[in-house]
C-alpha positions in Angstrom: 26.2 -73.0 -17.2 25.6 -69.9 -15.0 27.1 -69.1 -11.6 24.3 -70.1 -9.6 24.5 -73.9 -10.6 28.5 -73.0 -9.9 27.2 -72.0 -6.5 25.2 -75.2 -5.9 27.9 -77.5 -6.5 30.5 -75.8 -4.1 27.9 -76.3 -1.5 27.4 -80.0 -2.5 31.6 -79.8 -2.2 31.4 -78.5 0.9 28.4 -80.4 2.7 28.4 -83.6 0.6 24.5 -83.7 1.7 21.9 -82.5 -0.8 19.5 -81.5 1.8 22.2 -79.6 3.6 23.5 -78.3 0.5 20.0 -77.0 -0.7 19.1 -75.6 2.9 22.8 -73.3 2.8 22.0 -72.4 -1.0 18.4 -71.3 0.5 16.5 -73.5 -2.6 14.6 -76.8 -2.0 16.7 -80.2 -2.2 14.6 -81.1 -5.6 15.9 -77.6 -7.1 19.5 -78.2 -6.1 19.4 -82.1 -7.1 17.9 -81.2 -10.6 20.5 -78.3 -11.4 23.3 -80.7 -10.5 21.8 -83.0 -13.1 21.4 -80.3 -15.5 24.6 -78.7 -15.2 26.2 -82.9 -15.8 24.2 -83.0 -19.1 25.9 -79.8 -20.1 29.3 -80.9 -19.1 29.0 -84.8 -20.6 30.4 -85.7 -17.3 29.3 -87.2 -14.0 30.2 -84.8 -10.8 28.3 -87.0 -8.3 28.5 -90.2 -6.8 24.2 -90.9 -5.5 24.8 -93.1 -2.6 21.9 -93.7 0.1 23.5 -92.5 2.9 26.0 -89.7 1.8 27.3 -87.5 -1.8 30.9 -88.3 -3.3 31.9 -85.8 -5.6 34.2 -87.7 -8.6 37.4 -87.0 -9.4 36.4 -84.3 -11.8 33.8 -83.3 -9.9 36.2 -82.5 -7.3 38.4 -80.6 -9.8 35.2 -78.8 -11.4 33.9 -77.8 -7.5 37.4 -76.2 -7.1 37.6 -74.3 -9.9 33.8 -72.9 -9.8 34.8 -71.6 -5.9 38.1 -69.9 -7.6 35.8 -68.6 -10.0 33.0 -67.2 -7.5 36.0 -65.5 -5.4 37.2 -63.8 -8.4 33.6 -62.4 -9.3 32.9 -61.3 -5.6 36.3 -59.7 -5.8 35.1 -58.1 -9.1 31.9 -56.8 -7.5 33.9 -55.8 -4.1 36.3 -54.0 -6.3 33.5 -51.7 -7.6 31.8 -51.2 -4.3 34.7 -49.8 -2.9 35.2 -47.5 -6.0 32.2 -46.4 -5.3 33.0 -45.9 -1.5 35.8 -47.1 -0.5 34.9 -47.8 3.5 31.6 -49.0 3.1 30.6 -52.7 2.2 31.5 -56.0 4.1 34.8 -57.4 5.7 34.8 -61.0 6.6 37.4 -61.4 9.0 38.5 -64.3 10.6 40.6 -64.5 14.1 41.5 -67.5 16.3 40.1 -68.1 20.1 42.7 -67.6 21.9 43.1 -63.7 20.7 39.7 -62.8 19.3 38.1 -63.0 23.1 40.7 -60.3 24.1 42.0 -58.0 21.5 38.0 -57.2 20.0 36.7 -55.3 22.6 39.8 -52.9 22.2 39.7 -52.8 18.9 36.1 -52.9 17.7 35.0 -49.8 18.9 38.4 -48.1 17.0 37.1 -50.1 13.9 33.1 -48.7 13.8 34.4 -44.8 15.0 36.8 -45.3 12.1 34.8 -46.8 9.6 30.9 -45.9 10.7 29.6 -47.1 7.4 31.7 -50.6 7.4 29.7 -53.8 8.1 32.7 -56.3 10.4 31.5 -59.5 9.9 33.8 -61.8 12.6 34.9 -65.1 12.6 36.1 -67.2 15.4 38.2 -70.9 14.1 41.2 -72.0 14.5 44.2 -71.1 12.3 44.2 -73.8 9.9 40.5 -73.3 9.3 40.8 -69.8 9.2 43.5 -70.5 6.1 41.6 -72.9 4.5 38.7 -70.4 4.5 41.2 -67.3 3.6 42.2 -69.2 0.3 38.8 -70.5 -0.6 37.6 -66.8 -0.8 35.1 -67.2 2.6 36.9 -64.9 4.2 38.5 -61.3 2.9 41.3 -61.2 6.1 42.4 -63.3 9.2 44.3 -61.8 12.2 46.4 -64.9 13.1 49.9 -65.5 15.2 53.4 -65.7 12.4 54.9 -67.3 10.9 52.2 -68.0 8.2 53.8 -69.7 4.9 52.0 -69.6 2.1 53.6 -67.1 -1.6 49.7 -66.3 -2.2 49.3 -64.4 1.0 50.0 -61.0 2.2 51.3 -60.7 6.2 50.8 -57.3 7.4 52.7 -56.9 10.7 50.3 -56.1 14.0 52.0 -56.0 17.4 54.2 -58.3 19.0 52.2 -59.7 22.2 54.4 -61.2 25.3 53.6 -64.1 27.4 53.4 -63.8 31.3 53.6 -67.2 33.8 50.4 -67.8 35.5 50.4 -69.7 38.9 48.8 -70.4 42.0 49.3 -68.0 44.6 51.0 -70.7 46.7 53.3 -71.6 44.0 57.2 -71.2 44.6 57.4 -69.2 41.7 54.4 -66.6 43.2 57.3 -65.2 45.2 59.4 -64.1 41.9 58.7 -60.7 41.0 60.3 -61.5 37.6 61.2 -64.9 35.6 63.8 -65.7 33.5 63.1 -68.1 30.5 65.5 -70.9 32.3 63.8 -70.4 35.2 61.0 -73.0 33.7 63.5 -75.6 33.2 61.9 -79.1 35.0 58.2 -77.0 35.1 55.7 -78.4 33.6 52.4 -76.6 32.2 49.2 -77.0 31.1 48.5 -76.7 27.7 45.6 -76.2 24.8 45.0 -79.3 22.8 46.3 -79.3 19.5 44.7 -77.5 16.4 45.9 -74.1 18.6 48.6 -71.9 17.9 48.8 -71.6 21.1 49.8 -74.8 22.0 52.8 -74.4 19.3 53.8 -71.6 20.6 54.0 -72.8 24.6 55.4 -76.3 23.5 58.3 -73.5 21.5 58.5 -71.9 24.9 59.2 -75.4 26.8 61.9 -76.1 24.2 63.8 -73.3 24.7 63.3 -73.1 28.4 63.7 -77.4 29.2 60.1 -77.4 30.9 57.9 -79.9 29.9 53.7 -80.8 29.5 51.6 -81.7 31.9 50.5 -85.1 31.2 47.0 -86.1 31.4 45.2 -82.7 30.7 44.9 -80.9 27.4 42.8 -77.5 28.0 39.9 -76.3 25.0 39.9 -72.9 25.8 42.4 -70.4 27.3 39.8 -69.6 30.3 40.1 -73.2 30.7 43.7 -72.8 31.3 43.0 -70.4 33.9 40.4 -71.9 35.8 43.1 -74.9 36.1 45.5 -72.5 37.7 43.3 -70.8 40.1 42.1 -74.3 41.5 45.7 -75.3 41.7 46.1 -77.4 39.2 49.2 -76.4 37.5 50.7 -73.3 35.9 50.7 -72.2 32.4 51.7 -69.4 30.0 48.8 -66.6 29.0 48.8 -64.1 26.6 48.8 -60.4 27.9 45.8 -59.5 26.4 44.0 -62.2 27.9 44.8 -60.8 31.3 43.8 -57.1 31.0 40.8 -55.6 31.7 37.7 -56.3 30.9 39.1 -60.0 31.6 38.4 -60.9 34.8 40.8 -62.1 37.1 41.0 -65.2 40.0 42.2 -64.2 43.3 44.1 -67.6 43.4 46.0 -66.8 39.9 49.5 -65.1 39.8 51.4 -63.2 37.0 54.9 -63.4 36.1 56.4 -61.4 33.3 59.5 -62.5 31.7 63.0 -60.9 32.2 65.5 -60.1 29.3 64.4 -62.1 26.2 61.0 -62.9 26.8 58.4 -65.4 24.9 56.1 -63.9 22.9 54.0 -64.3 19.6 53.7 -61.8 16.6 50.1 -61.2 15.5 49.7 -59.9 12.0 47.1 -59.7 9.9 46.8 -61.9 6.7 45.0 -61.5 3.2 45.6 -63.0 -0.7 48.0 -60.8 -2.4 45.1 -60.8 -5.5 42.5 -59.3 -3.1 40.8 -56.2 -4.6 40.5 -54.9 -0.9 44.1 -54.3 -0.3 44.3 -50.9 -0.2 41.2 -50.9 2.2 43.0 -53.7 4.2 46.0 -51.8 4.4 43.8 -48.8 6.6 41.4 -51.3 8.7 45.3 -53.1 10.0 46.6 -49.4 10.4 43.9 -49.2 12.5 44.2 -52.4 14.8 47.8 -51.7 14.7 47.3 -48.7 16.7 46.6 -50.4 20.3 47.3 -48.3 23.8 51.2 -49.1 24.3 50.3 -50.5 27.8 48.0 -53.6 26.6 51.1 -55.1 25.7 53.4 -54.6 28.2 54.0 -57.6 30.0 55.0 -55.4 34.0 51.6 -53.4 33.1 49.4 -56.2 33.1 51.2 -58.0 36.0 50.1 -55.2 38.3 46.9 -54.9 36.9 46.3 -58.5 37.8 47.5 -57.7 42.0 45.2 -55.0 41.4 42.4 -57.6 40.7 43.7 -60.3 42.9 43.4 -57.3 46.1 40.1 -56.5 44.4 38.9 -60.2 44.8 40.3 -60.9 47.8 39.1 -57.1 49.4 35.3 -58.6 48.4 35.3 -62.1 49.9 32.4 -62.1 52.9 34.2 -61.5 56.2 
């Protein structure tokens, strides 16, 4: 048994397709297939099920697969251990962050990341949160920036920011003429929402809970510009993060932005990584570093006016 037969049956596990499988593992699908059969000989044990259309791993197999991708974490945390002995911020970080944040906070915190860390290769992934935890366990990722609360003993949360929600509505809406909200002030509204799988949508449906506003029935948005395109064509309102409304995000002319009086919605970003990582201590510097985000990105009045500054912007540029 060696590590790269370990490696050919994870990808079997994960693409239950021996041609897919081979083409991922970069060897032809004869290769892979005869390894497989190989590494079954060795073990007295069948880990396939050959069917004509699709690959079922057994029980065992099943078992074995998960054990083999423990045990190909622990050797890349082995080698990742003595890379970063050797220099500690140099190598590869695959970090993972959800849609409805990477969009927005990146392009503040990117260019912090490479001046900080020239020699550091940022490998980014955009999923949403559960995938982005399934792939932080498995080992396929070494750190995810995702919303709290995240519940799981085997990971470590290191606290970002805390990120308000402002009110986006039509410029016609009753509310446009508020130059502040309370959260009862929703009560009876109802908004447009992500469909589910986004942490988002948790987080809004929380916010209609507390506030006694309700869904809008019949539309469920895929994408947070989606959202806002619904707004600025009168559609409905909805809640937006306040990165997703600072600059460079461009802003609709038709789209206006409430911020929240008193105790105000809002969702706490932190970044998450297994307590057994080898790259903690580097982990602990690359958070320090998205941690440290100009003040007025999240404040909720800041990015209110920034949107009337866009809106007059818009409006200033239609043809006459």
């Amino acid at each position: 048994m060696n590590l790269r037969d370990l490696r050919y049956l994870v990808a079997l596990a994960e693409h239950k397709h021996f041609g897919r499988a081979a083409e991922a593992s970069f060897v032809s699908q004869p290769t892979l297939s005869t390894q497989i059969k190989k590494l079954e000989d060795e073990l007295g044990v069948a880990l396939v099920e050959r069917t004509p259309r699709k690959v079922l791993l057994t029980e065992v197999g099943r078992e074995i697969a998960q054990r083999a991708r423990d045990v190909l974490t622990e050797i890349e945390q082995i080698r990742a251990l003595a890379r970063r002995t050797l220099d500690p911020e140099s190598g590869t970080v695959r970090l993972g962050i959800f849609p409805t944040l990477g969009p927005y906070l990146l392009p503040h915190v990117v260019p912090r990341i490479r001046e900080r860390f020239p020699r550091l290769e940022l490998l980014l992934v955009e999923e949403k949160t559960e995938v982005l935890l399934r792939q932080l366990r498995e080992g396929r990722l070494d750190a995810a920036v995702l919303a709290l609360p995240v519940h799981d003993d085997q990971l470590h949360a290191e606290f970002l920011f805390e990120e308000p929600f402002l009110l986006a509505v039509p410029e016609r809406h009753e509310l446009a003429r508020r130059k502040a909200l309370k959260l009862e002030d929703l009560a009876h509204q109802s908004l447009l929402l992500l469909e589910d799988g986004h942490c988002l949508r948790d987080q809004a449906l929380e916010v209609c809970h507390l506030s006694g506003a309700g869904e809008k029935t019949g539309f469920r948005a895929t994408s947070l510009e989606t959202l806002r395109q619904m707004v600025a064509a009168n559609v409905g309102i909805t809640l937006l993060p306040a990165l997703a409304v600072q600059p460079p995000v461009a802003q609709s002319d038709n789209v206006h932005l409430l911020a929240f009086r008193g105790d105000a919605p809002s969702r706490r970003i932190a970044m998450i990584w297994r307590k057994s990582s080898a790259m903690t201590g580097f982990l602990k510097k690359l958070a320090g570093v998205i941690r440290e985000l100009p003040h007025a990105l999240l404040d909720a009045r800041t990015a209110t006016a920034a949107g009337a500054t866009a809106r007059a912007h818009a409006r200033s540029q239609r043809p006459a």
